[in-house]
Backbone as numpy.savetxt, mean C-alpha at the origin, in Angstrom:
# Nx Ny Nz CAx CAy CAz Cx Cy Cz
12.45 -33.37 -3.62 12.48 -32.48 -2.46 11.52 -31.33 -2.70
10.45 -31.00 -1.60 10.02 -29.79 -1.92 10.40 -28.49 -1.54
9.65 -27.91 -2.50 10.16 -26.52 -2.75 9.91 -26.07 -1.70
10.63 -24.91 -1.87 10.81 -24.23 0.03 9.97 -23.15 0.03
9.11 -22.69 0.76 8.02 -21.21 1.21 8.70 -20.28 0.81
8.79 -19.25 0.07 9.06 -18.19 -0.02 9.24 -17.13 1.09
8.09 -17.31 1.91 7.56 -16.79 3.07 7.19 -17.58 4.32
8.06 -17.55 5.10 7.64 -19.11 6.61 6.36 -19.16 6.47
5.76 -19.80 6.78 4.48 -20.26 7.42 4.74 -19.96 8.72
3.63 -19.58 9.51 3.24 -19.58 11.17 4.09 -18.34 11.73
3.71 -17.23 10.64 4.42 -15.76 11.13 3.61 -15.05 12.44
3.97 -14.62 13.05 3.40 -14.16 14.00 2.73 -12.66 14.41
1.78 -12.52 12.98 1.20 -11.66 12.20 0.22 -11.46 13.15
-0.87 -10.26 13.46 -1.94 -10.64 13.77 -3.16 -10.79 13.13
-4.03 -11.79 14.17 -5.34 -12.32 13.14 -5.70 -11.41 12.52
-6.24 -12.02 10.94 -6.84 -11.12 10.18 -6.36 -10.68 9.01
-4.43 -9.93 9.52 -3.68 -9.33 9.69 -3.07 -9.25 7.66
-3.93 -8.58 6.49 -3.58 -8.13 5.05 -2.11 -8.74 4.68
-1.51 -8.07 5.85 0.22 -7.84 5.39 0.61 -8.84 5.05
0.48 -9.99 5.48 1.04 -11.02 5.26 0.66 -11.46 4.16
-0.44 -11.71 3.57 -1.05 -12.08 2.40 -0.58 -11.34 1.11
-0.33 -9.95 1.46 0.21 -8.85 0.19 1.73 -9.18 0.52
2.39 -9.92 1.24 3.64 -10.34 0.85 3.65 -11.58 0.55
2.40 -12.57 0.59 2.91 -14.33 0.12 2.47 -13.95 -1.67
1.74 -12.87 -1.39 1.08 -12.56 -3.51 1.89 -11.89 -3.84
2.91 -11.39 -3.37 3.69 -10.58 -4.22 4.96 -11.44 -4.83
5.66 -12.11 -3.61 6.78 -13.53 -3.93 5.74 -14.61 -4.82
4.80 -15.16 -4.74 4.11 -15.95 -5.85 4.37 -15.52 -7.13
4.79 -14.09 -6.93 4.53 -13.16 -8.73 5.61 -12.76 -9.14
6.69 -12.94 -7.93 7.74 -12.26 -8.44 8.84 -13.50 -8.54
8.75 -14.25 -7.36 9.70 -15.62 -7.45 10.98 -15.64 -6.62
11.97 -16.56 -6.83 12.71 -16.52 -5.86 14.19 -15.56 -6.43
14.03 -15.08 -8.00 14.84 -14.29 -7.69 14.77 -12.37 -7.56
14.57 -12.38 -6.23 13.84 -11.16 -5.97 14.71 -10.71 -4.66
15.45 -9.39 -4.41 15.62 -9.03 -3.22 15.26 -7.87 -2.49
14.46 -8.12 -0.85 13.38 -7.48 -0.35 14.27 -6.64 0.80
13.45 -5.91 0.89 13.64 -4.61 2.06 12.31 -4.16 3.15
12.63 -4.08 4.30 11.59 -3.73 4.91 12.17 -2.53 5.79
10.91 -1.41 6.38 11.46 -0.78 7.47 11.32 -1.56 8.65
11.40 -0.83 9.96 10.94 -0.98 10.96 9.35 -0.41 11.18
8.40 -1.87 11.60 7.15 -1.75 10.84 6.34 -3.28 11.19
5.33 -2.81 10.98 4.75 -4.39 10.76 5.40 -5.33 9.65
6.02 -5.07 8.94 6.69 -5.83 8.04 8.13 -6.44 8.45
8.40 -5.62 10.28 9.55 -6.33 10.27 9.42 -7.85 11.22
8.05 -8.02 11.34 7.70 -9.26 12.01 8.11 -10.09 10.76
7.98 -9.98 9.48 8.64 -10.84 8.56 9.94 -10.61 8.27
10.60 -9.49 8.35 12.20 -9.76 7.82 12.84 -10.59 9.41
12.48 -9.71 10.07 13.30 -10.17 11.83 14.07 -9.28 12.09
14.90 -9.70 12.65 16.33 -9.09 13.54 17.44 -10.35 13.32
18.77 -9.35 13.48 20.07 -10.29 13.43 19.87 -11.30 12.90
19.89 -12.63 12.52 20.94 -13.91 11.58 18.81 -14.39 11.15
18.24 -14.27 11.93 16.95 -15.05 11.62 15.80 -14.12 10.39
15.18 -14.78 9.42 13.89 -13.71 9.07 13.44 -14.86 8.65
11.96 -14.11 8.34 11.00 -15.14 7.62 10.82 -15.18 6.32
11.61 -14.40 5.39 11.67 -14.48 3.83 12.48 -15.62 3.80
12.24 -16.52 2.62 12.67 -17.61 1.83 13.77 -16.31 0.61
13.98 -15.49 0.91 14.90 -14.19 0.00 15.68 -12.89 0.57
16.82 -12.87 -0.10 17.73 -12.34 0.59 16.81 -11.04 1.37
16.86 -10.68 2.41 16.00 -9.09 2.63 16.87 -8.97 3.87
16.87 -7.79 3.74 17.56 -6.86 5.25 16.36 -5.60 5.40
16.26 -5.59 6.82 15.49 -4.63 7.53 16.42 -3.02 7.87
15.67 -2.02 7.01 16.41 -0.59 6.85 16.34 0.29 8.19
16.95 1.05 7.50 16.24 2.36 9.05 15.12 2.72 8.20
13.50 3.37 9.11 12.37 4.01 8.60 12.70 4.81 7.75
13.69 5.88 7.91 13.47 6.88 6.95 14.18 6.51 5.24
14.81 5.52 5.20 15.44 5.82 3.92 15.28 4.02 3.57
14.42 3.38 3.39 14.20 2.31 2.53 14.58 2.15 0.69
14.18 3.46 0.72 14.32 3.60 -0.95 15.52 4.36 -1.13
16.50 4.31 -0.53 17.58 4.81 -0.50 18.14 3.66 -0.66
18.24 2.57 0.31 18.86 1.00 0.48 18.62 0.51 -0.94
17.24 0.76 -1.44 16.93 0.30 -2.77 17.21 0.64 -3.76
17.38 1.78 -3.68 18.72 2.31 -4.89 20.04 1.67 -4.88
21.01 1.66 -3.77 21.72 1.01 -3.95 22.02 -0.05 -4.51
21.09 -1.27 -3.94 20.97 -2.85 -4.25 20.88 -2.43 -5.63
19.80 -1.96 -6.14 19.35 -1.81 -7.79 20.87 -1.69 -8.72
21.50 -0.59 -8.01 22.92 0.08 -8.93 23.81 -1.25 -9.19
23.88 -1.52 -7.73 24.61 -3.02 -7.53 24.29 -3.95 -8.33
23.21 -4.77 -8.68 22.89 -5.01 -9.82 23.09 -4.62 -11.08
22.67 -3.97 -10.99 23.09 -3.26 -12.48 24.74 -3.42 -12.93
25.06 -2.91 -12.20 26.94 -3.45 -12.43 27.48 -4.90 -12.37
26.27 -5.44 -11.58 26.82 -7.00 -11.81 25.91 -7.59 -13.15
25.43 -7.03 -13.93 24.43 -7.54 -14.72 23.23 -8.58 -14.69
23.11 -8.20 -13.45 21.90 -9.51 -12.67 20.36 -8.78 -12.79
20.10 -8.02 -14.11 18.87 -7.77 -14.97 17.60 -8.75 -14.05
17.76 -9.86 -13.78 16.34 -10.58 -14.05 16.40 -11.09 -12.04
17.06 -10.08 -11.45 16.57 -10.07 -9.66 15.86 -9.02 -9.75
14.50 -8.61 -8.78 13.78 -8.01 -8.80 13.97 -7.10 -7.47
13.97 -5.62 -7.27 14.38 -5.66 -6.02 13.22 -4.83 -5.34
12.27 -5.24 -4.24 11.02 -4.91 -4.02 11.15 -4.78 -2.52
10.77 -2.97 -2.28 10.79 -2.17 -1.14 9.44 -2.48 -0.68
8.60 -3.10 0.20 7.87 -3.62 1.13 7.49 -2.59 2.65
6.87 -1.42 2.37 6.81 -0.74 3.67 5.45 -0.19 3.47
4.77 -0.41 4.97 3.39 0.35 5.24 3.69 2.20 5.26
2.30 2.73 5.39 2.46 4.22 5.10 3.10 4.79 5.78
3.43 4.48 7.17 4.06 5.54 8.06 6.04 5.44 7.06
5.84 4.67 6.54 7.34 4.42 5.90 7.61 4.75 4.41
6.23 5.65 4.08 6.37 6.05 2.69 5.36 7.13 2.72
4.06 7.67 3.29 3.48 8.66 3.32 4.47 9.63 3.70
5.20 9.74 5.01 5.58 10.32 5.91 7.48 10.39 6.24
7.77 9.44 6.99 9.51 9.19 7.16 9.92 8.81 6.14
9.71 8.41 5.14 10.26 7.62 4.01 9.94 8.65 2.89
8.87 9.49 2.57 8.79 10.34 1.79 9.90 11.22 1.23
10.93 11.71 1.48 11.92 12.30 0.87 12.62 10.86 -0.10
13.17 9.88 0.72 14.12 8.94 0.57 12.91 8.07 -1.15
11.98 8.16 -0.81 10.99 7.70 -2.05 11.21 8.82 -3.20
11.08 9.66 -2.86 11.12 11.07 -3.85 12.22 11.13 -4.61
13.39 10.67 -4.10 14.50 11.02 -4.54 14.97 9.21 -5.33
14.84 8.75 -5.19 14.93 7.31 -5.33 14.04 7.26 -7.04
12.93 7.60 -6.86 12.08 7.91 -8.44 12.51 9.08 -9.08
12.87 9.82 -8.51 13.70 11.18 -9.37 14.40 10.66 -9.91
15.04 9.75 -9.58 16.72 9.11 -10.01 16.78 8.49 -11.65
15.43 7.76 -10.58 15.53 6.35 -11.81 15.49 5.26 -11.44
15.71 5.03 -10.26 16.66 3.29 -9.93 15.48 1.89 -10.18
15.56 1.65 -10.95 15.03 0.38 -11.20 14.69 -1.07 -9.85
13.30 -0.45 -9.53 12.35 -1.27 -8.19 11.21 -0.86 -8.53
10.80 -2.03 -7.24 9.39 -2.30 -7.07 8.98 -1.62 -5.76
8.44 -0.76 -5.39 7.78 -0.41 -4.55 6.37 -0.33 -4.05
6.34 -1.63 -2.91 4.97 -1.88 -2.45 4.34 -0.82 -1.17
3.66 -0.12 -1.19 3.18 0.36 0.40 2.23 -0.55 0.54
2.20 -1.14 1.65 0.56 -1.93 2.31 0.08 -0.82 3.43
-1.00 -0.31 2.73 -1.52 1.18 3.75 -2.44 0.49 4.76
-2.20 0.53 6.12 -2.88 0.07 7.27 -3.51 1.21 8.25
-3.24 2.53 7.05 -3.70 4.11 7.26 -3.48 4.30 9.02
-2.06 3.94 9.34 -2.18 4.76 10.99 -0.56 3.62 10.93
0.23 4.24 11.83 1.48 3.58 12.71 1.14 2.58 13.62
0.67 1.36 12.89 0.21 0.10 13.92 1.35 -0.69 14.33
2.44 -0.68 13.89 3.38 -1.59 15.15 3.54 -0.64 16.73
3.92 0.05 16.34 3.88 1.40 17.55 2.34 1.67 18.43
1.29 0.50 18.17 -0.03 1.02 19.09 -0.80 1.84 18.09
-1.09 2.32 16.75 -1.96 2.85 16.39 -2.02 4.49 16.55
-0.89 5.39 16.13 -0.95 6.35 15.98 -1.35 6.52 15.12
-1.88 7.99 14.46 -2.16 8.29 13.05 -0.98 8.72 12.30
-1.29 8.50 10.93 -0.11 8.90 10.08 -0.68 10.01 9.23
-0.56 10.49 7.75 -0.80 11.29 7.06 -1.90 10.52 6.34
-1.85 9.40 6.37 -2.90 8.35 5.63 -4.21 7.71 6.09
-3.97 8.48 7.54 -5.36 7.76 8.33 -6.38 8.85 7.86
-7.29 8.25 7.81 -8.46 8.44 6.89 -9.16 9.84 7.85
-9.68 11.08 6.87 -10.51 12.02 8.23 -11.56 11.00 9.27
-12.02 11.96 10.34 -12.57 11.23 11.32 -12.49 10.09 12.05
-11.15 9.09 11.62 -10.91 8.20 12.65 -10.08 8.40 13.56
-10.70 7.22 15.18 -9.93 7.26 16.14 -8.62 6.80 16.26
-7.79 7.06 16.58 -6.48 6.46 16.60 -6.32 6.86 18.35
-4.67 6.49 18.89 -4.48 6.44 20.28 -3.89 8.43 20.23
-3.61 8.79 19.12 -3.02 10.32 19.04 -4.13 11.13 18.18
-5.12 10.53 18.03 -6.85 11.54 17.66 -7.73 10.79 18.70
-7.99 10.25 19.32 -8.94 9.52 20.31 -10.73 10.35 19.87
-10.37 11.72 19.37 -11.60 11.83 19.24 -12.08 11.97 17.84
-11.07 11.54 16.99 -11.30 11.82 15.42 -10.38 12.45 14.69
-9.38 11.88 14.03 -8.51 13.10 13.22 -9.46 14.04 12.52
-8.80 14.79 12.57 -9.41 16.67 11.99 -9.19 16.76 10.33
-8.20 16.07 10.30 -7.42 16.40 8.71 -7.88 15.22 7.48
-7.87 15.59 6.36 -8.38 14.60 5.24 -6.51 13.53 5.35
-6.83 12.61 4.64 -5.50 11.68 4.60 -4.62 12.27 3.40
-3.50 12.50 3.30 -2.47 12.64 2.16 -3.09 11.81 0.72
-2.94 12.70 -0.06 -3.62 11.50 -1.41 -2.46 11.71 -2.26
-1.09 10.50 -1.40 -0.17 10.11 -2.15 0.09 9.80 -3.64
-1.61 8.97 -4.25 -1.16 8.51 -5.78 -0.94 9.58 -6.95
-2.41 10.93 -6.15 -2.14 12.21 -6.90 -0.67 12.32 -7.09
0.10 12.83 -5.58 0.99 13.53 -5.62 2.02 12.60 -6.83
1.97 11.52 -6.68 3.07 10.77 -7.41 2.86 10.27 -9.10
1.66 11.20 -9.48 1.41 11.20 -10.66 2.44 12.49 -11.35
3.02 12.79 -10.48 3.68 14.02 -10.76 5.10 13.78 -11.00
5.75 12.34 -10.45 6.88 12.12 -10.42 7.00 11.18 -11.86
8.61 10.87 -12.34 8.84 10.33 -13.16 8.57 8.95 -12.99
7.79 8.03 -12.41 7.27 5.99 -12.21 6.90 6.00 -13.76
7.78 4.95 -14.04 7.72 4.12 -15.04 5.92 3.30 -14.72
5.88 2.95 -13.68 4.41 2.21 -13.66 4.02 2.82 -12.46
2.56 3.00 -12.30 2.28 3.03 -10.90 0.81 2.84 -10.71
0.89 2.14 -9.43 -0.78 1.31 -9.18 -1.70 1.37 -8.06
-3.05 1.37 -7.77 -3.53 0.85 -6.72 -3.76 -0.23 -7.21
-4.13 -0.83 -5.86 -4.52 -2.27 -5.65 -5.26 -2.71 -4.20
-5.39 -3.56 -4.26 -6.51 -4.36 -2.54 -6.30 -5.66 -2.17
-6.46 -5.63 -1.12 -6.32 -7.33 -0.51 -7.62 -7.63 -1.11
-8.69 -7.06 -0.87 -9.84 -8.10 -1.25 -9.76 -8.26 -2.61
-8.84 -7.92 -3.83 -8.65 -8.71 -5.43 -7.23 -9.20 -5.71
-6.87 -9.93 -4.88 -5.53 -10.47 -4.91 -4.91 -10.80 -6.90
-5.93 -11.26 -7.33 -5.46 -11.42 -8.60 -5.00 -10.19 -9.54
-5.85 -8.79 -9.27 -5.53 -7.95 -9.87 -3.96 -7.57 -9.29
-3.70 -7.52 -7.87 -2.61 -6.80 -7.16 -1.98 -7.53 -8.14
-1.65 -9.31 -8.22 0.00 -9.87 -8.85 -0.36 -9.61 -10.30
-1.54 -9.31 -11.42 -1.61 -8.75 -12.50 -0.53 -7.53 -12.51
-0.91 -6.43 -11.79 0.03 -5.06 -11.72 1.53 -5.51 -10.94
1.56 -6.18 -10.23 2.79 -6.43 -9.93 3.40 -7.07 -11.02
3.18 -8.09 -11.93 3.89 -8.67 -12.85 4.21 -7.66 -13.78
3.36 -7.06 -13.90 3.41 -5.63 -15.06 4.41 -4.67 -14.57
4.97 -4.64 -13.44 5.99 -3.33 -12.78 7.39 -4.34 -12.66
7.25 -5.62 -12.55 8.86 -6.34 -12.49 9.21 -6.40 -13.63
8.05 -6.09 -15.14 8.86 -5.75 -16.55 9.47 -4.74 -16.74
9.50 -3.49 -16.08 9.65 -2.10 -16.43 11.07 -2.11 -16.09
11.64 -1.54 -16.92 13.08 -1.06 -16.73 12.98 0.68 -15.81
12.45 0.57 -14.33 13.08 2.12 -13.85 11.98 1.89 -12.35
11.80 2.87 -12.22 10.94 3.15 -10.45 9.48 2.32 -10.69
8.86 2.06 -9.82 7.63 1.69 -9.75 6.60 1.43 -8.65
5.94 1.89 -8.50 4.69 2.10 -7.18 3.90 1.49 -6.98
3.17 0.19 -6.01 2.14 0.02 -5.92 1.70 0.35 -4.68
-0.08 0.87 -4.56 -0.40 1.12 -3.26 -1.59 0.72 -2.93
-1.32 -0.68 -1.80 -2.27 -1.58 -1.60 -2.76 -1.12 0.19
-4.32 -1.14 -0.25 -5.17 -0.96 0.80 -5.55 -2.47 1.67
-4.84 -2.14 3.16 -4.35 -3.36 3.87 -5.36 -2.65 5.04
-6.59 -3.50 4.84 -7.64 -2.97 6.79 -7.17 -3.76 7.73
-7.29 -2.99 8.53 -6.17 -3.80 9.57 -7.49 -4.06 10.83
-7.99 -5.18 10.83 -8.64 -5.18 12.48 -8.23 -4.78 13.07
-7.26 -4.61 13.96 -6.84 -4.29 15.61 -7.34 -3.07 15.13
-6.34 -2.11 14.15 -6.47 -1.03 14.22 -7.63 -0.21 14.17
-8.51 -0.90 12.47 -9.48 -0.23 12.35 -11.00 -0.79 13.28
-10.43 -1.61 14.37 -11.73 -2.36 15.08 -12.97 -2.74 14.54
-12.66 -4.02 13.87 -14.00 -5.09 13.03 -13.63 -6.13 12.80
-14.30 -7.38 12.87 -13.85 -8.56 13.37 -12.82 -9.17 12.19
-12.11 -9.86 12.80 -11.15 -10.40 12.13 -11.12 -11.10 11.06
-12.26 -11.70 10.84 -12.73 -12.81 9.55 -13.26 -11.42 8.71
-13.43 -10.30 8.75 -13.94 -9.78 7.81 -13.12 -8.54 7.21
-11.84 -8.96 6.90 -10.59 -7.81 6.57 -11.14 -8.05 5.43
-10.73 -9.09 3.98 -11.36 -9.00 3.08 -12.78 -8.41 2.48
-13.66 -8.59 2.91 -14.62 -7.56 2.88 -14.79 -6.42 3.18
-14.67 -5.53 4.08 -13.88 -4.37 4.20 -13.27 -3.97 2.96
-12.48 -4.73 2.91 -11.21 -4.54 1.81 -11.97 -4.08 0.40
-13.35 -4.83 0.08 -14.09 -4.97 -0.78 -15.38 -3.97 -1.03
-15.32 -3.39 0.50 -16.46 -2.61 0.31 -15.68 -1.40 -0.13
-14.39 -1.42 0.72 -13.59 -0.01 0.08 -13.80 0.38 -1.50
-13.90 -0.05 -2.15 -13.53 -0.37 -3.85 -14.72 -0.21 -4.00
-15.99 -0.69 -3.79 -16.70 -0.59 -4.24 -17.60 0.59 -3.65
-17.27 1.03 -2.52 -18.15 2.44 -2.32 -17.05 3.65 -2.58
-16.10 3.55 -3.20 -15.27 4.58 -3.88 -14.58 5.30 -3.10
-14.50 4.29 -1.74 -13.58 4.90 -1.03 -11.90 4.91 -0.76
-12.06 3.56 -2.14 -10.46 3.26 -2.45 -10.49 3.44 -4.01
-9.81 4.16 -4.52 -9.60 4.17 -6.08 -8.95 3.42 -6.54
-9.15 2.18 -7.28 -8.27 0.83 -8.47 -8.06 1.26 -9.90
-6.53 1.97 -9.93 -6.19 2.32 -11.25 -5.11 2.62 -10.69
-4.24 2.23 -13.00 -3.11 2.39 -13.11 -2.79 2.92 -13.83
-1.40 3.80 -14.00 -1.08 4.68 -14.99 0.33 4.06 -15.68
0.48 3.69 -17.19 1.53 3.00 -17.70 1.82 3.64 -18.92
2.78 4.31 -19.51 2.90 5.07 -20.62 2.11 6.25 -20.36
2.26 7.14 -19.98 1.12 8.27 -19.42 -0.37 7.94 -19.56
-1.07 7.10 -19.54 -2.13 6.98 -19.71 -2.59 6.08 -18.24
-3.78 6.76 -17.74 -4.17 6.22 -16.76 -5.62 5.47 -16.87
-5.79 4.58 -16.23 -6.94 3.36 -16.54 -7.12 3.20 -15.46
-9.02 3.42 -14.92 -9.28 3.23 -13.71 -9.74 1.73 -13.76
-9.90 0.76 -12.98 -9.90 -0.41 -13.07 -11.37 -1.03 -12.78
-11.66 -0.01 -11.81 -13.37 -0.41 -11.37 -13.59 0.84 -10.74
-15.10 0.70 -11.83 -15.82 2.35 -11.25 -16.69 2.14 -10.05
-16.74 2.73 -8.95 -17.21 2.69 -7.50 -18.71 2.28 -7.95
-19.25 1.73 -6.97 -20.86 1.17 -7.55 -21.91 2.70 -6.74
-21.81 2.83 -5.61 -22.38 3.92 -5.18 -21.90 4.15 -3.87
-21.66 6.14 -3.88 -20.76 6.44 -3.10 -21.51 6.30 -1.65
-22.82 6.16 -1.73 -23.31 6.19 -0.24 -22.99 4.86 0.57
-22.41 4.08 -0.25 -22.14 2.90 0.64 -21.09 2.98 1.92
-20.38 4.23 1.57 -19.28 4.83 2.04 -19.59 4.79 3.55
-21.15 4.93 3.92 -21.60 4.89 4.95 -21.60 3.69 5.89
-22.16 2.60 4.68 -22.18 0.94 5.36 -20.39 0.40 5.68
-19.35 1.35 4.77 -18.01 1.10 5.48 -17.62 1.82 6.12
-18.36 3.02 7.05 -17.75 3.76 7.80 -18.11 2.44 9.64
-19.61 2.60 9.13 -20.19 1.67 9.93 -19.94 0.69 10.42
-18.95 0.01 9.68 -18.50 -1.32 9.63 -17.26 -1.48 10.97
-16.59 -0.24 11.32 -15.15 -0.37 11.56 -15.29 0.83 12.85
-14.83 -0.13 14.45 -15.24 1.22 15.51 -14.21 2.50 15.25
-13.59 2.71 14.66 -12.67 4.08 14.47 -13.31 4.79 14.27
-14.48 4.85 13.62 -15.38 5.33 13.16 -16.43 6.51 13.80
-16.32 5.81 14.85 -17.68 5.71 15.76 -18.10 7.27 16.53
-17.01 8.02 16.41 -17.02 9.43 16.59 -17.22 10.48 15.47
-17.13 10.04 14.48 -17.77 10.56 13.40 -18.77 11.30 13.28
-18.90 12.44 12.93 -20.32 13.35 13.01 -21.06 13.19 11.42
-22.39 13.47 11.34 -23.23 13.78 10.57 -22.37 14.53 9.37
-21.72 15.69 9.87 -20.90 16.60 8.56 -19.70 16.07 8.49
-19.17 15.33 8.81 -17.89 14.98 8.80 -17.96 13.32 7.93
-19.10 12.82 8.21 -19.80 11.62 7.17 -19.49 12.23 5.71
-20.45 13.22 5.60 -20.62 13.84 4.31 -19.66 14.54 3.87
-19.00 15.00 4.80 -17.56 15.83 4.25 -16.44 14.58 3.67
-16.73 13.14 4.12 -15.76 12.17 3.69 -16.31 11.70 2.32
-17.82 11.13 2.00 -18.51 11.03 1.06 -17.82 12.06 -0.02
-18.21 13.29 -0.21 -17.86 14.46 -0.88 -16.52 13.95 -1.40
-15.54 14.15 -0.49 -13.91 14.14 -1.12 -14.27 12.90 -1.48
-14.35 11.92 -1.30 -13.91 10.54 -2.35 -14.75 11.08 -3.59
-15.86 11.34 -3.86 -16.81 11.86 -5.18 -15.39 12.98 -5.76
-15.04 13.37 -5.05 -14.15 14.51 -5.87 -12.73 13.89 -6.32
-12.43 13.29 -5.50 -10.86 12.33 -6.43 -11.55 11.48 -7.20
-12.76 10.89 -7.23 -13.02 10.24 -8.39 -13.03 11.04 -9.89
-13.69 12.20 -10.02 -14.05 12.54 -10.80 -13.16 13.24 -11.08
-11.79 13.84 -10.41 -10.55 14.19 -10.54 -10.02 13.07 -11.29
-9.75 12.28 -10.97 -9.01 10.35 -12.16 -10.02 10.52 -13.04
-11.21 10.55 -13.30 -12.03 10.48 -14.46 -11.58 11.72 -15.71
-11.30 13.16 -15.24 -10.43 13.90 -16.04 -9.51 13.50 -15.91
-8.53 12.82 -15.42 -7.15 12.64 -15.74 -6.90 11.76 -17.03
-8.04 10.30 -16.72 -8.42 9.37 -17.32 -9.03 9.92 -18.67
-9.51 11.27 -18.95 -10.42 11.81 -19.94 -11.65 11.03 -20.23
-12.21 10.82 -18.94 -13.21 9.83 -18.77 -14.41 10.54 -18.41
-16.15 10.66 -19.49 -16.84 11.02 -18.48 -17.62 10.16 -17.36
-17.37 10.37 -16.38 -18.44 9.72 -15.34 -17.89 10.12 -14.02
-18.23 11.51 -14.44 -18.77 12.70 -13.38 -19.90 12.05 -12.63
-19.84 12.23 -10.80 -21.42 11.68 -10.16 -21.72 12.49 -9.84
């Protein structure tokens, strides 16, 4: 008899559409004994509603604000039943961990409670139509900036270098192998754990659908996504950006973009050059640009 999908086939994701892929690589890595949580979200096109979902694993769909609250629980619960080797992995885009979910995350790693916590950042509230969140990138359009957010995005991994995570990671759709590398590495850890995977979303960020992975790829490599992890206090950047002006050929790439000014280009260029070289001292690394 064969083995059963982890994850249905023929989800009703849209084209293109990261999320789904950063949840069939994460069950590949983690297995079937694993139990999942989603908010209300693009992720709840995979848990569902009432008696039906599309996990092949136990998962219930939370309220937005407190996912990692639910996940504490399950974890404790475990723990008292001595069921050590279930994995229990919180699954929410940014609006459910930059923003509404931010306390309920905070307090959840303060604790201790032994999980996996994935964000897939789609940088804006895309089940809801594409509002911005704290994570949408400066200068893009969304349906609540139409002419450009004003503000730089929250730079969550800083802030959470500050908290007690046993592990914590970026990662990308366009290197699927590295994401289940760091994921296998955070279902060993006995306590909290973070990964935060950069998910381009066509609809949202407007660029054709066959080319999310690339995107995904140029991010990383024009240093506009940082790949590093911090394990035992020591942080390891994973790949050093090739050159930051490319930043341009991925602004280019994606119509959100498209209102973007001359200083507001260079004002985005700039800050990524400056969190790099911010992780490079953290890292005690020179390669200052």
């Amino acid at each position: 008899m064969p083995e059963l999908d982890l994850l249905s086939k023929g989800m009703t994701t849209c084209q293109g559409c990261p999320m789904e892929l950063i949840a069939r690589a994460a069950l590949d890595t983690l297995g079937p004994r694993t139990i999942t949580m989603t908010p209300p979200s693009c992720s709840a096109i995979l848990t569902g509603s009432g008696d039906e979902t599309g996990w092949g694993i136990p998962s219930v769909q939370t309220v937005l604000m407190s996912l990692p609250a639910f996940a504490s629980g399950v974890s404790e619960a475990l723990k008292i039943r001595g069921m050590d080797d279930v994995t229990v992995m919180g699954f929410a885009g940014d609006g459910g961990t930059f923003d509404i979910g931010l306390q309920s995350l905070s307090g959840a790693i303060e604790r201790g409670h032994k999980a996996v916590f994935i964000c897939y950042n789609n940088e804006a509230y895309m089940n809801t139509g594409n509002q911005r969140s704290s994570a949408t990138t400066l200068g893009a359009s969304t349906k609540t900036t139409p002419t450009g957010k004003k503000e730089s995005a929250k730079n969550i991994d800083f802030m959470l270098l500050h908290t007690p995570l046993v592990y914590q990671a970026t990662a990308s759709v366009g290197n699927i192998p590295d994401f289940k590398r760091k994921l296998k590495k955070a279902s060993t850890k006995d306590g909290p754990c973070f990964i935060h995977v950069l998910a381009p979303c066509p609809s949202g960020w407007k660029f054709p659908t066959d080319q999310t992975i690339e995107v995904a790829k140029l991010a990383v490599k024009s240093g506009a996504w940082l790949q590093f992890e911090r394990e035992d206090g020591k942080i390891t950047i994973n790949q050093k950006p090739a050159d930051f002006e490319l930043i341009n050929e991925y602004l280019d790439g994606q119509k959100r973009f498209g209102r973007v000014t001359p200083e507001i280009r260079q004002r985005i260029i700039a800050e990524a050059k400056g969190r790099y070289e911010t992780l490079c001292r953290l890292a005690e690394l020179d390669c200052l640009v």
